[in-house]
C-alpha positions in Angstrom: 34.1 60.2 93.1 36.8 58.3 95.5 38.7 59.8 98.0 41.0 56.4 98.1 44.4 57.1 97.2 45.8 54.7 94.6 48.0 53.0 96.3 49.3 48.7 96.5 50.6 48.3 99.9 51.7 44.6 100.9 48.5 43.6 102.2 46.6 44.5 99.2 49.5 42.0 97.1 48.2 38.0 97.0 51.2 36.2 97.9 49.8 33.4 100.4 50.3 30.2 98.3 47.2 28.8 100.3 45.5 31.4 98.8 46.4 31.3 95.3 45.9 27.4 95.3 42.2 28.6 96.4 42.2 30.9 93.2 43.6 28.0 90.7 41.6 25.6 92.3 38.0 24.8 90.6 36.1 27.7 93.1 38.5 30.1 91.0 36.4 32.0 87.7 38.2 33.6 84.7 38.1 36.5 82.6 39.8 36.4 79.3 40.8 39.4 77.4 42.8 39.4 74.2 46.5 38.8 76.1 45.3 38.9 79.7 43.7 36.7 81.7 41.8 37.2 85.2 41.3 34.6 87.7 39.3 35.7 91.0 37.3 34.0 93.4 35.4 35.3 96.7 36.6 34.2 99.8 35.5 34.6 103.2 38.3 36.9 105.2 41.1 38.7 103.8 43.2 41.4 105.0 42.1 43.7 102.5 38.7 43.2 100.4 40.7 43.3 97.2 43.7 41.7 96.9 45.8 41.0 93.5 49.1 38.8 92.4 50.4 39.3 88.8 52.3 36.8 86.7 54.5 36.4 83.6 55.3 32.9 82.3 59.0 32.3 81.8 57.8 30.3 79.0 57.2 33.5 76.8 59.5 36.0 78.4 62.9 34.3 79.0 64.8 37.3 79.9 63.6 38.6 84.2 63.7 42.2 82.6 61.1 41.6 80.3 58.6 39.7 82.4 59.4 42.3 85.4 58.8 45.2 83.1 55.0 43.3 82.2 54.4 42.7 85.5 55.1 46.6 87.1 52.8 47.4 84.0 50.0 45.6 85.2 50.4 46.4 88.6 50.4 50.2 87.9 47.2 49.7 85.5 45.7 47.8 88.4 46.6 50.2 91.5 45.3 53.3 89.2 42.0 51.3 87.9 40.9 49.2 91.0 39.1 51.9 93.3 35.5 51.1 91.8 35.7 47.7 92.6 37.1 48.1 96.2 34.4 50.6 96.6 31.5 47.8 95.4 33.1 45.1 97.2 33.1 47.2 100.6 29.5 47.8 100.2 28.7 44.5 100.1 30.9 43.5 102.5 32.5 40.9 100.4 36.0 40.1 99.7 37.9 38.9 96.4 41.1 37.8 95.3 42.5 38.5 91.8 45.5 37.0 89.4 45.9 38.6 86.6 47.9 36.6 84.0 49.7 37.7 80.7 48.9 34.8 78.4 50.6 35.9 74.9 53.8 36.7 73.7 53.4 40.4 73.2 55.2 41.6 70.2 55.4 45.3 69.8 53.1 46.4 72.2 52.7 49.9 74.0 51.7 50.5 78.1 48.6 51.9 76.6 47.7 48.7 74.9 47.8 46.7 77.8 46.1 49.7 79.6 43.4 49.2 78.0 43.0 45.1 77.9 43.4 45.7 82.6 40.8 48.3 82.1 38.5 45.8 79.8 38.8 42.8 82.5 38.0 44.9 85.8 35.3 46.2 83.5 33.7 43.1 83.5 34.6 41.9 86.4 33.1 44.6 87.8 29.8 44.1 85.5 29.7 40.1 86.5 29.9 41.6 90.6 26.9 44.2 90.1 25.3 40.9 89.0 26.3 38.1 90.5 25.8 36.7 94.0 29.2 34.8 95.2 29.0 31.4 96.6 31.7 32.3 99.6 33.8 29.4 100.7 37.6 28.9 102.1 
C-alpha cells in the first residue's frame, strides 16, 4: 500500500500552454470513457512524473458554476485515484502528462457516476502503461 498522501499541489497541475499544445498535438493518445475523455502523452522532464489539467467546454455548460463544479469533481476523483500510477511511473522513471476532458452534457448525473467513469480511464491507462513502452520526445 502507499504511503503518498493524496494531495494536487501546483506543480502536479498542467497549466504550461507549451505543454498542453505537446498533449493535443499528434504525440498526444486518448482514452475514451462513456463522458470522459483522457489525453496523455510521455514526455521527457517534468516537475512532477504525473501531472494533470481538467476541462469543461463552455459549449455544454454555459453557466462558470456548473463547469467549475465538473471540474473540482474530477480533480478530487483524480487526486484520490492517481497514487498507483505515480507509483508505476516512478519506477520506471518515466514521466506523463494527463487532460482529462468531459465530452457530454451530463444530465442528472451523481459524483459517484463520474467516480467511476475517472476510475475506468486511469484503469486503463494504467493497463496500456504496464504494457506499453513510450516513445519519449519534447
Amino acid at each position: 500500500m502507499s504511503l503518498m498522501k493524496n494531495t494536487l499541489k501546483a506543480y502536479e497541475r498542467l497549466k504550461s500552454l507549451r505543454s498542453i499544445d505537446y498533449l493535443f498535438s499528434k504525440e498526444g493518445k486518448t482514452i475514451h470513457e462513456q463522458d470522459i475523455s483522457l489525453r496523455y502523452a510521455f514526455v521527457k522532464i517534468s516537475n512532477y512524473p504525473l501531472q494533470a489539467g481538467f476541462s469543461v467546454s463552455k459549449r455544454l455548460y454555459k453557466k462558470a458554476h456548473d463547469r467549475n463544479q465538473y471540474k473540482r469533481w474530477m480533480r478530487e476523483m483524480y487526486r484520490t485515484k492517481k497514487a498507483p500510477i505515480v507509483e508505476e511511473l516512478q519506477a520506471l522513471g518515466l514521466y506523463m502528462h494527463l487532460f482529462f476532458i468531459l465530452k457530454n452534457k451530463l444530465d442528472a448525473k451523481s459524483f459517484q457516476d463520474i467516480d467511476a467513469q475517472v476510475k475506468a480511464v486511469l484503469e486503463k491507462l494504467s493497463k496500456k502503461l504496464k504494457v506499453y513502452k513510450p516513445k519519449i520526445e519534447s
